[in-house]
C-alpha positions as CSV (number, residue, x, y, z in Angstrom):
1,X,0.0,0.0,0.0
2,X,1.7,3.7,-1.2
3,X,2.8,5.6,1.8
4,X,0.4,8.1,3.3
5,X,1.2,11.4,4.9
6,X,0.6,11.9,8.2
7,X,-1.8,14.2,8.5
8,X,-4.2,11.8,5.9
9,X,-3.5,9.6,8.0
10,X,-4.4,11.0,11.4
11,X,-7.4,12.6,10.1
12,X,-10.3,12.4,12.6
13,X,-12.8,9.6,11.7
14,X,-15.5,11.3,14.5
15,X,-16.3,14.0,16.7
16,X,-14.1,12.6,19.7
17,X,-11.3,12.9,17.9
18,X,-11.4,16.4,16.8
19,X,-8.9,18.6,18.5
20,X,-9.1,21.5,20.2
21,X,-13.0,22.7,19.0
22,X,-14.5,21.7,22.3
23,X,-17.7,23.8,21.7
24,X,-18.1,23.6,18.3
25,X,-18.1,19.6,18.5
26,X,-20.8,19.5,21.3
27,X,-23.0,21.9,19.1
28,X,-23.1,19.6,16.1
29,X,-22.7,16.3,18.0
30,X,-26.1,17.5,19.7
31,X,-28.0,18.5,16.7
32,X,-26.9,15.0,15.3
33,X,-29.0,13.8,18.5
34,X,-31.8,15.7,18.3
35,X,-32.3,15.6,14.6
36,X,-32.0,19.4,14.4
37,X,-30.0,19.4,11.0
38,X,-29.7,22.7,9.9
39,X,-29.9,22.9,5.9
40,X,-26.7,25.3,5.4
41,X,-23.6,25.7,7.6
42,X,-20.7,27.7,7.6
43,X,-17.3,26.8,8.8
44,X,-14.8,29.4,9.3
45,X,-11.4,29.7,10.2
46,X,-7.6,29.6,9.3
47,X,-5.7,26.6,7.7
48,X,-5.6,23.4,9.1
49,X,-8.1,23.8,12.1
50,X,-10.6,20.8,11.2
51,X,-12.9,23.0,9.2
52,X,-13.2,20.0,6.3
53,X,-12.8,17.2,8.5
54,X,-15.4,18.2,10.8
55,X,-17.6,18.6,7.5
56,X,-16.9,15.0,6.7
57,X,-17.6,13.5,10.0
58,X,-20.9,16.0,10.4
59,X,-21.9,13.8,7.4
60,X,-21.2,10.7,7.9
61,X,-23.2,10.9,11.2
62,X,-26.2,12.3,9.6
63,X,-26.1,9.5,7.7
64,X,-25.0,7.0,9.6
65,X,-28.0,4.0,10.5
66,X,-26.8,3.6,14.0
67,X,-25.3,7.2,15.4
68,X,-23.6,6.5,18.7
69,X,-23.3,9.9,20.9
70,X,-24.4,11.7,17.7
71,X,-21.1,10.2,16.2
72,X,-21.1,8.2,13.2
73,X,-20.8,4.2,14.3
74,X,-17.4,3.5,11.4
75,X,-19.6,0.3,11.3
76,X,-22.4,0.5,8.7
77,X,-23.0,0.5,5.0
78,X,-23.5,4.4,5.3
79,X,-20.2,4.9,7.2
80,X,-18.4,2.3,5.1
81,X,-18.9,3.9,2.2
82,X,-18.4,7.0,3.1
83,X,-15.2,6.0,4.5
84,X,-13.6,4.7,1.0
85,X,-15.0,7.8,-1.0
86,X,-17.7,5.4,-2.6
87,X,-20.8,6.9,-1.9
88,X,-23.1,9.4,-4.1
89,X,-24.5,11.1,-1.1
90,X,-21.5,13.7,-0.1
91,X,-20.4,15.8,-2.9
92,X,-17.2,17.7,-2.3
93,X,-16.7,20.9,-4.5
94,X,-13.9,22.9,-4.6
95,X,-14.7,26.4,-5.1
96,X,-11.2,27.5,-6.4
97,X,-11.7,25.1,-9.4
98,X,-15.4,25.4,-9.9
99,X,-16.0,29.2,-9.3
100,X,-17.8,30.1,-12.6
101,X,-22.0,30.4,-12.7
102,X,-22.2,27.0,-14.9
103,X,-21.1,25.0,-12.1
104,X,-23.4,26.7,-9.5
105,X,-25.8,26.1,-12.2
106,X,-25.5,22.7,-13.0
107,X,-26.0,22.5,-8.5
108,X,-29.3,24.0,-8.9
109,X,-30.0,21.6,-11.0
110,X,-29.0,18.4,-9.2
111,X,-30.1,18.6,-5.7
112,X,-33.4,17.8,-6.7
113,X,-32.3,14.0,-6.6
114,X,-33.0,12.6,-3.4
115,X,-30.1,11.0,-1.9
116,X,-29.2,7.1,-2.6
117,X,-28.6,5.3,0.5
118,X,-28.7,7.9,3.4
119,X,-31.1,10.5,4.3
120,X,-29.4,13.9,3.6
121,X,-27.3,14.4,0.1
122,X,-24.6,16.5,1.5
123,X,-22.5,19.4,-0.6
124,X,-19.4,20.2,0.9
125,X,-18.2,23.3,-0.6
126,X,-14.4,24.0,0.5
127,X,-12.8,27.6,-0.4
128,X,-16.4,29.1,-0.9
129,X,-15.0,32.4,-0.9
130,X,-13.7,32.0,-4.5
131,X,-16.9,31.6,-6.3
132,X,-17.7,35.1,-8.8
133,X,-19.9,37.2,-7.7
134,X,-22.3,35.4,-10.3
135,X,-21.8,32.0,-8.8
136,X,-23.0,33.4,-5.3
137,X,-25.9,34.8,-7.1
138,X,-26.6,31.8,-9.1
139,X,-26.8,29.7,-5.4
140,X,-28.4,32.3,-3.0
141,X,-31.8,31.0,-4.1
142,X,-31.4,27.3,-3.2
143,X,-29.3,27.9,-0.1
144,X,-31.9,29.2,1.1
145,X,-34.8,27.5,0.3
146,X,-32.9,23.8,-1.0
147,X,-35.3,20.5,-0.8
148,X,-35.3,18.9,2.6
149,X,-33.1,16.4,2.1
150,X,-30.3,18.8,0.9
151,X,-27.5,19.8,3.4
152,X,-24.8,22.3,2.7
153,X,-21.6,22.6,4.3
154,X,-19.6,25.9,3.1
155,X,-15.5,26.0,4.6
156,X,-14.0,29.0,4.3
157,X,-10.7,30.9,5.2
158,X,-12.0,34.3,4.6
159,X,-15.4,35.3,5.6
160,X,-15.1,38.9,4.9
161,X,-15.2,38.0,1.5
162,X,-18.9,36.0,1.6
163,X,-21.4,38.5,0.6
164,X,-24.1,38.9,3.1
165,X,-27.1,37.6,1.7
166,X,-25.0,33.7,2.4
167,X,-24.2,34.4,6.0
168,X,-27.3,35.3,6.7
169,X,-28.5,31.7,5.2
170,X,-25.8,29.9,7.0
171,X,-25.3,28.6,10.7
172,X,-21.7,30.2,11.4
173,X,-19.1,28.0,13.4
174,X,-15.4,30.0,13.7
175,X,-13.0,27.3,14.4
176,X,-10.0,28.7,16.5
177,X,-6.7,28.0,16.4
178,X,-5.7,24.9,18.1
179,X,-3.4,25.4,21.4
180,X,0.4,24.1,21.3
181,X,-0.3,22.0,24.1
182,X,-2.8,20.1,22.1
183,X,-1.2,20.0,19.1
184,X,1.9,18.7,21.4
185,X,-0.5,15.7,22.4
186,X,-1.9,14.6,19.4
187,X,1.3,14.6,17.6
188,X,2.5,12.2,20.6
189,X,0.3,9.7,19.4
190,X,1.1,9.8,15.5
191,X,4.4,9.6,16.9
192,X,3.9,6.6,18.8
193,X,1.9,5.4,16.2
194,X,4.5,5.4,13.6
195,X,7.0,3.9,15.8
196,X,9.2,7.1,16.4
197,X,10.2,8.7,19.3
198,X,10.2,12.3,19.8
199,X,11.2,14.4,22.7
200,X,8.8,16.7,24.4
201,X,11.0,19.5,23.7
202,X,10.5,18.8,20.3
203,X,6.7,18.2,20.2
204,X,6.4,21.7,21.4
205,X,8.3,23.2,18.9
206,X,6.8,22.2,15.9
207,X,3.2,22.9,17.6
208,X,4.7,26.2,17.7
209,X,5.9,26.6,14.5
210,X,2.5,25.4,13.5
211,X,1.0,28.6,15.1
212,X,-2.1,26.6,15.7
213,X,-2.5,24.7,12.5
214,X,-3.2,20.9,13.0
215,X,-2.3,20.1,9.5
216,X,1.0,22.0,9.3
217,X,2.2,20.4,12.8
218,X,1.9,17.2,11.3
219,X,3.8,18.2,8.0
220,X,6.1,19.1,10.1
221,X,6.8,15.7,12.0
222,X,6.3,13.7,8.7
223,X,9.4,15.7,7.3
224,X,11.3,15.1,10.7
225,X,10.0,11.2,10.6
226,X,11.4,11.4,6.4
227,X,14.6,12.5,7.8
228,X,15.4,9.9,11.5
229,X,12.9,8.2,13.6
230,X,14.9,9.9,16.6
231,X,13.5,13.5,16.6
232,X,15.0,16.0,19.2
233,X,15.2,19.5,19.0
234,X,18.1,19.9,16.9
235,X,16.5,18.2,14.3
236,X,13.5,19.9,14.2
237,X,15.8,23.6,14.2
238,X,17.7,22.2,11.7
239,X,14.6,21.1,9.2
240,X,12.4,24.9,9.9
241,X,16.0,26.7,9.3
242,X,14.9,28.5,12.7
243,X,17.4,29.7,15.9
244,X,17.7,28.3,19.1
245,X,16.6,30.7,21.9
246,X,20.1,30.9,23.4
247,X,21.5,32.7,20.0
248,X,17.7,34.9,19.8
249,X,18.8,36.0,23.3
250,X,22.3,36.8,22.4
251,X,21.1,38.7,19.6
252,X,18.5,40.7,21.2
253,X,20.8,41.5,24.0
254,X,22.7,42.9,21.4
255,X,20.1,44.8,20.0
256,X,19.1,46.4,23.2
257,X,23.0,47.2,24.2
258,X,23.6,48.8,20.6
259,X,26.2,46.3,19.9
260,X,25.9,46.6,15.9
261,X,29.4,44.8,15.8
262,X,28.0,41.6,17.2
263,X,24.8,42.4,15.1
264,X,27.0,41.9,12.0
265,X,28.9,39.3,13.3
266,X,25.8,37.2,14.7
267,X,24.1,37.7,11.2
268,X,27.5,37.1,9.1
269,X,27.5,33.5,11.2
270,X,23.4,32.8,10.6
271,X,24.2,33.3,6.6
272,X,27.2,31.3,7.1
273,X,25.0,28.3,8.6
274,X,22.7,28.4,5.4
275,X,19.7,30.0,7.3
276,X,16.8,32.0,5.3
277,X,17.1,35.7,6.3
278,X,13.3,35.6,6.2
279,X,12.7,32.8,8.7
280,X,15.5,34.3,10.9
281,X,13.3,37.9,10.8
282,X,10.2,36.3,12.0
283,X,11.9,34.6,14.9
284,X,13.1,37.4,16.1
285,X,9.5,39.3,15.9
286,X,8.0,36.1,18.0
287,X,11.0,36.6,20.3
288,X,10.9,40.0,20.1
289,X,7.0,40.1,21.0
290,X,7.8,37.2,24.2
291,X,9.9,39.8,26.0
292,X,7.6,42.2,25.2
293,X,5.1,40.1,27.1
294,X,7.4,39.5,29.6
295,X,8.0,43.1,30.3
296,X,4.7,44.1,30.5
297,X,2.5,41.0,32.2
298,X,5.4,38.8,33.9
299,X,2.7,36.8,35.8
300,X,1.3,35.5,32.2
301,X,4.2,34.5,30.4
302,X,3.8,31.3,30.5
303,X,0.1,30.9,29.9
304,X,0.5,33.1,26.6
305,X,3.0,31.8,25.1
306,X,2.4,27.8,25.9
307,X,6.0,27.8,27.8
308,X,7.4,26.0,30.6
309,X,8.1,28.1,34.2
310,X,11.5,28.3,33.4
311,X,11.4,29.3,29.6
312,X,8.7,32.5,31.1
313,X,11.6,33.3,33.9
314,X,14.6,33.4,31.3
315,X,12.6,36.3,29.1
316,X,11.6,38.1,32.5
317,X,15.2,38.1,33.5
318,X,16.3,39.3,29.7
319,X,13.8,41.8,29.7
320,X,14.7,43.8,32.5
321,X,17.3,46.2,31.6
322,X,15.1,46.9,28.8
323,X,12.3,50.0,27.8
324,X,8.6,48.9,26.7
325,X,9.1,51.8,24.2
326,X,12.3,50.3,23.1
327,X,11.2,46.8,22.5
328,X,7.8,48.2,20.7
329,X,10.4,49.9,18.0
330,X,12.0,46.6,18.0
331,X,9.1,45.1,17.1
332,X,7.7,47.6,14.5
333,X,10.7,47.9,12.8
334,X,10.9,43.5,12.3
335,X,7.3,43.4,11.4
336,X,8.0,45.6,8.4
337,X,10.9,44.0,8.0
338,X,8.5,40.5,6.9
339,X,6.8,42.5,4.3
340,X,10.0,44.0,2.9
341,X,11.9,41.0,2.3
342,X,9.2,39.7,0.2
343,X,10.2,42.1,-2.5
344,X,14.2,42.5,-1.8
345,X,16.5,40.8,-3.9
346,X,18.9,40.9,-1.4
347,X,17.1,39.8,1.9
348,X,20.5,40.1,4.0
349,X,20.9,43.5,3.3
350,X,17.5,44.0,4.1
351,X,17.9,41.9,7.5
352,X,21.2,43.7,8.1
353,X,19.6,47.5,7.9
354,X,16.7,46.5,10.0
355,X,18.8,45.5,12.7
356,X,21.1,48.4,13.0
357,X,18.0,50.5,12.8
358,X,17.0,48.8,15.9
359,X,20.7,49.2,17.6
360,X,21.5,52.4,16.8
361,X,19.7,55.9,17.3
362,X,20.1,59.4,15.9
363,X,19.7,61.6,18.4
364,X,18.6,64.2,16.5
365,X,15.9,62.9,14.1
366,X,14.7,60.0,16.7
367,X,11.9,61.0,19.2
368,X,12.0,57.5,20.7
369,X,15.4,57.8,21.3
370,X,14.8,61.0,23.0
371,X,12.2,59.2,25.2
372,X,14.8,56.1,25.9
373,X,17.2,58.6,27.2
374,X,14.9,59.6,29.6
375,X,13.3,56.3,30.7
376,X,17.5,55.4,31.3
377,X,17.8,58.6,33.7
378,X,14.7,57.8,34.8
379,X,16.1,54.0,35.8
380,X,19.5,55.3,37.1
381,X,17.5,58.3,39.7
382,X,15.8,55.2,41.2
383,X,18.7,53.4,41.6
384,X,20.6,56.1,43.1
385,X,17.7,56.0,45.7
386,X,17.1,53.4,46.3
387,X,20.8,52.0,46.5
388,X,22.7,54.8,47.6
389,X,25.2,52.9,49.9
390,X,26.8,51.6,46.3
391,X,27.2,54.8,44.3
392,X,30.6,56.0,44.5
393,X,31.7,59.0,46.3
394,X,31.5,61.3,43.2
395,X,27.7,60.4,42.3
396,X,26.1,61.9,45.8
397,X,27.8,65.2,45.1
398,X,26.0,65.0,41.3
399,X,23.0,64.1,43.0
400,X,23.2,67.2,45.8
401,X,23.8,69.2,42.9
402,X,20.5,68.0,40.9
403,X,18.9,68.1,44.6
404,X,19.3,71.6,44.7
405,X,19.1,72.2,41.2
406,X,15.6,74.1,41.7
407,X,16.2,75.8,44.6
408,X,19.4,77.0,43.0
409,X,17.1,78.0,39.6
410,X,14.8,80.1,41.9
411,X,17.8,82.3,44.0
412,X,18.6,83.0,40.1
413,X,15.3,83.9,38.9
414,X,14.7,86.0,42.2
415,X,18.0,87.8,41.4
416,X,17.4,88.4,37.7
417,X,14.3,90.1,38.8
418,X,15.8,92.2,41.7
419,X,18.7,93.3,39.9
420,X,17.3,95.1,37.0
421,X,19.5,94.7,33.8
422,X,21.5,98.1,32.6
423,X,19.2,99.3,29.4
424,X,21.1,99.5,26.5
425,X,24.3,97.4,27.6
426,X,22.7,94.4,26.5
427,X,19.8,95.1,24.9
428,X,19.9,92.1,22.1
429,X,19.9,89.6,25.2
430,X,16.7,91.0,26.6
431,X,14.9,90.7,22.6
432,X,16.5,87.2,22.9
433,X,14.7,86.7,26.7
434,X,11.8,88.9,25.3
435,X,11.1,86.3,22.5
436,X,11.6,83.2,24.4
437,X,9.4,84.3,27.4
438,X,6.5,85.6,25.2
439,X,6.4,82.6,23.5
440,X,4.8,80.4,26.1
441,X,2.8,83.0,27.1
442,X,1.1,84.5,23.7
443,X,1.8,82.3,20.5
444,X,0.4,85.2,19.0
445,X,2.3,88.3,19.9
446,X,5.7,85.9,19.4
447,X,4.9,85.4,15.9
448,X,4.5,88.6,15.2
449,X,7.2,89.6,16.7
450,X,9.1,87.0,14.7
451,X,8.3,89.1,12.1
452,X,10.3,92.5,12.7
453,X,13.2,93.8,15.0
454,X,13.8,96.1,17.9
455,X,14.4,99.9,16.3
456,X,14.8,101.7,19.7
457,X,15.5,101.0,23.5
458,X,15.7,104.8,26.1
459,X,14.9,104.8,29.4
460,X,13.0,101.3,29.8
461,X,11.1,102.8,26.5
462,X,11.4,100.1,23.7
463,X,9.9,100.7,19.8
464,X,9.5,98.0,17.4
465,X,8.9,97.8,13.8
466,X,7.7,95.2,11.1
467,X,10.2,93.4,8.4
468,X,7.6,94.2,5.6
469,X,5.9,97.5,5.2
470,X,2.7,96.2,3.4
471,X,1.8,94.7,6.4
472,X,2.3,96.7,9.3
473,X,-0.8,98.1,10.0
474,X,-1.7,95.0,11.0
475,X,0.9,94.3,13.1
476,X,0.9,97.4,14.3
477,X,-2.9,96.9,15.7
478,X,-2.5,93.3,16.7
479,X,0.6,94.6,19.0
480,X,-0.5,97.7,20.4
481,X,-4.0,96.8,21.2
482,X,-4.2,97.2,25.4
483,X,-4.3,93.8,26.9
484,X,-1.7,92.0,24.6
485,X,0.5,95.1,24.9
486,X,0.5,94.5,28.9
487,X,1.7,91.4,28.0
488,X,4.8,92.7,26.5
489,X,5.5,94.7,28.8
490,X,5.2,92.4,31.8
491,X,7.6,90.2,30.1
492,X,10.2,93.1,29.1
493,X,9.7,93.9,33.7
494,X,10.1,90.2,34.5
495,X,13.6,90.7,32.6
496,X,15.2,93.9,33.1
497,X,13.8,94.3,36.5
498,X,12.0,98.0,35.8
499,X,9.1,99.2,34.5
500,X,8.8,99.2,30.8
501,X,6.6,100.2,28.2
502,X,6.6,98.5,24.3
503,X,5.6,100.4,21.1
504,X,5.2,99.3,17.7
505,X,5.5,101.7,15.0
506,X,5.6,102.6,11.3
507,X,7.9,102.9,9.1
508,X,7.2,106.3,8.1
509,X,7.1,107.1,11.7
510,X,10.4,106.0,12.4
511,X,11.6,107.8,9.2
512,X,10.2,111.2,10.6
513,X,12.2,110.1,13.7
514,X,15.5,110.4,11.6
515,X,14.6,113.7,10.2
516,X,13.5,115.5,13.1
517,X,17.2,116.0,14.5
518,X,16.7,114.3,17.8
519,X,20.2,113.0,18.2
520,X,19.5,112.1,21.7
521,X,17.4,109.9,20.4
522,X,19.5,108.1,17.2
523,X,22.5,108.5,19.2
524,X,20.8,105.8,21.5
525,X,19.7,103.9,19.0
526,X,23.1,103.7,17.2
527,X,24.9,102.6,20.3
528,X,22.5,100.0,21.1
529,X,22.0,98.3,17.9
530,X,24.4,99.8,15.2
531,X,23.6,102.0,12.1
532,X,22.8,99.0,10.1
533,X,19.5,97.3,10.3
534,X,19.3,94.1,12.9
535,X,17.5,91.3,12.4
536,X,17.0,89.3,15.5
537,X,16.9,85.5,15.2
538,X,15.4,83.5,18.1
539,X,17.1,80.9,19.1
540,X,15.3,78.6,20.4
């Protein structure tokens, strides 16, 4: 007899034997009971999570002469038959294949022949999403009204992509992926079965690598099987390409430490070893995600991510001398990493540039490196406090210094205000001051002040007038009217120390200044600013 693969082989024959589906199983093995056979149902869910199997056995038991527990006996004619493909009564149609309106046609027109040996004539229809929209229309009428003894069973991957007027027709079952530790035991018994033996280290990692996915766990132990009959975990790394944890660790360690030396050297050796750039990306996303977990829920490690005690306490332990911020750019910038490589022709390069992305930062364009600076002095404060017996003698004089830091800041402020500032010694310092204080006080005044320069400073008396002349009058009215004025001048008082008063003029005005011969008056403007124009720049 040829060989069969092993997840052919380990299909379930009933309900019992369908993993990980708990309620979906007691829902259909009831209405096989009761005899409450709905005429269309809808089975949802990703690859490999019984959708098609459970069809099968849902109807071999309607049609099985002597149900046990609403599951099909395996014993009778009915179940017999159905069990070497011979009978007339299940129709299997794949949608991918037979998508046009002829084939939905030619349906319509066959399910008015009552079935031949069982009581319901059952279509299975897998991939339903792929019929044309003509096809759907072409079947809404019988799904919804088909004869009574017509069942329909509709699998799917994508339900988003079933037009409404089916799900409405259809009772819905979403099958969800199937935990690790189940996958783990029911690849235990193929194992067994085929006379292998596999280490529980092993068992877990292709569940895994299955990410829920019955049919791909067992793909994956049929390759291992193809290759010894002793699996361990070696073997299965070796035959997914993937990393061990200990070199993940020692890479993500040198990620967080922005180590790009080792980053090259760790990847240089992973090419050298024949791994796929690809698979090696998406390992470090699921590892990157673990301590991500780890960092954030410590108590749960374990339960998410279908790990042992120890496993959970090695990514707390990793984790904590990294940021959540940090680890969350780690993670973005590896997630579009997966998408990128699918169009690089050169997926090293592309592995290689993501990861010093993720070691290095530039201080100057990177927010979040901003923000990991501070969460770092953040972390050392609270070690200095609350270890201050093992800071050396040097650090508690920093820290008296950023103790007093404010107090210091106030005695300064007090004095700036106190000692009022010599007008016209320094009279560019107090625009500088002027600008920067206004600014968090009145966005408005500070940009339009931004848009001329100081002409004058006498006797606490400071004039002001606009870059461009077609505009002035409305600067000129914005700045002078009364309460925004006060403003201005409150600010110039808060930095010289004496009362001050802020005007802004014309152009012509300060023209007629020139020519009226006050040379009190230019005299004080030339010494404080210079004959030639100044433009001020705020430096911010």
């Amino acid at each position: 007899m040829a060989y069969r693969a092993l997840y052919r082989e380990w299909r379930p024959k009933d309900f019992s034997h369908v993993v990980g589906q708990t309620a979906i199983i007691g829902t259909l093995r009831n209405q096989v009971i009761t005899g409450r056979i709905a005429h269309a149902y809808l089975f949802c869910g990703s690859r490999g999570t019984g959708k098609t199997s459970t069809a099968k056995i849902l109807a071999k038991a309607i049609n099985c002469l002597q149900p046990e527990n609403g599951d099909p006996c395996g014993k009778c004619e009915n179940c017999l038959r159905a069990e070497h493909e011979e009978t007339l009564d299940v129709i299997e149609i794949d949608a991918a294949s037979n998508n046009g309106v002829d084939e939905m046609r030619e349906l319509r027109d066959t399910v008015k022949y009552p079935p031949q040996y069982g009581k319901y004539k059952v279509y299975i229809i897998d991939e339903v999403h792929m019929l044309s929209t003509s096809a759907f229309n072409a079947l809404l009428k019988t799904l919804e009204e088909p004869p009574a003894h017509i069942v329909f069973i509709l699998a799917t991957t994508e339900p988003q992509k079933l037009p409404e007027t089916i799900l409405s027709r259809c009772q819905r079952f979403d099958f969800g992926r199937i935990p690790s530790t189940e996958i783990a035991g029911r690849l235990r018994e193929a194992a067994e079965g085929s006379g292998a033996q596999v280490t529980d280290g092993a068992l877990m990692m292709i569940a895994r690598a299955a990410d829920g996915g019955m049919r791909d766990a067992l793909g994956i132990l049929d390759m291992c099987l193809g290759y010894s009959d002793q699996v361990d975990e070696t073997l299965v790394r070796n035959i997914l390409g993937t990393s061990d944890s200990a070199f993940l660790f020692e890479f993500s360690s040198a990620l967080t430490e922005r180590n790009a030396a080792k980053v090259f050297s760790m990847i240089d050796r992973l090419m050298r070893e024949g791994k796929d750039p690809a698979v090696f990306s998406r390992d470090v996303c699921r590892h990157i995600r673990a301590l991500l977990i780890a960092k954030t829920s410590p108590e749960d490690v374990s339960k998410i991510m279908d790990i042992s005690d120890d496993e959970a306490a090695e990514y707390v332990r990793h984790c904590e001398k990294v940021t959540v911020s940090r680890l969350m750019k780690i993670l973005d910038i590896y997630m579009a990493l997966e998408t990128e490589m699918r169009y690089s022709s050169t997926p090293r390069m592309a592995l290689e540039n993501a990861s010093i992305k993720s070691c290095l930062r530039i201080d100057d364009t990177d927010t979040q490196a901003l923000n990991d600076r501070i969460d770092e002095l953040e972390e050392k404060v609270s070690q200095l406090m609350n270890h201050p017996g093992t800071v050396s003698t040097a650090v508690p004089t920093h820290a008296a210094e950023v103790q007093n830091e404010p107090v210091l800041r106030k005695e300064k402020k007090k004095e700036n205000r106190t000692s009022p500032r010599a007008v016209g010694e320094d009279s560019t310092a107090v625009w500088k001051e002027l600008m920067n204080t206004i600014r968090s006080k009145d966005m408005t005044a500070w940009s339009f002040l931004s848009q001329g320069h100081m002409i004058g400073c006498s006797n606490g008396r400071y004039l002001w007038q606009a870059d461009r002349k077609e505009a002035e009058n409305q600067f000129i009215t914005v700045l002078n009217m009364p309460e925004r004025n006060r403003t201005i001048c409150d600010c110039l008082k808060e930095i010289t120390g004496q009362d001050s008063t802020f005007t802004a003029v014309s152009q012509s005005k300060a023209a007629a200044a020139d020519s009226s011969g006050d040379d009190e008056y230019l005299e004080t403007i030339y010494e404080t600013f210079g004959k030639e124009p100044v433009n001020i720049v705020d430096d911010i």
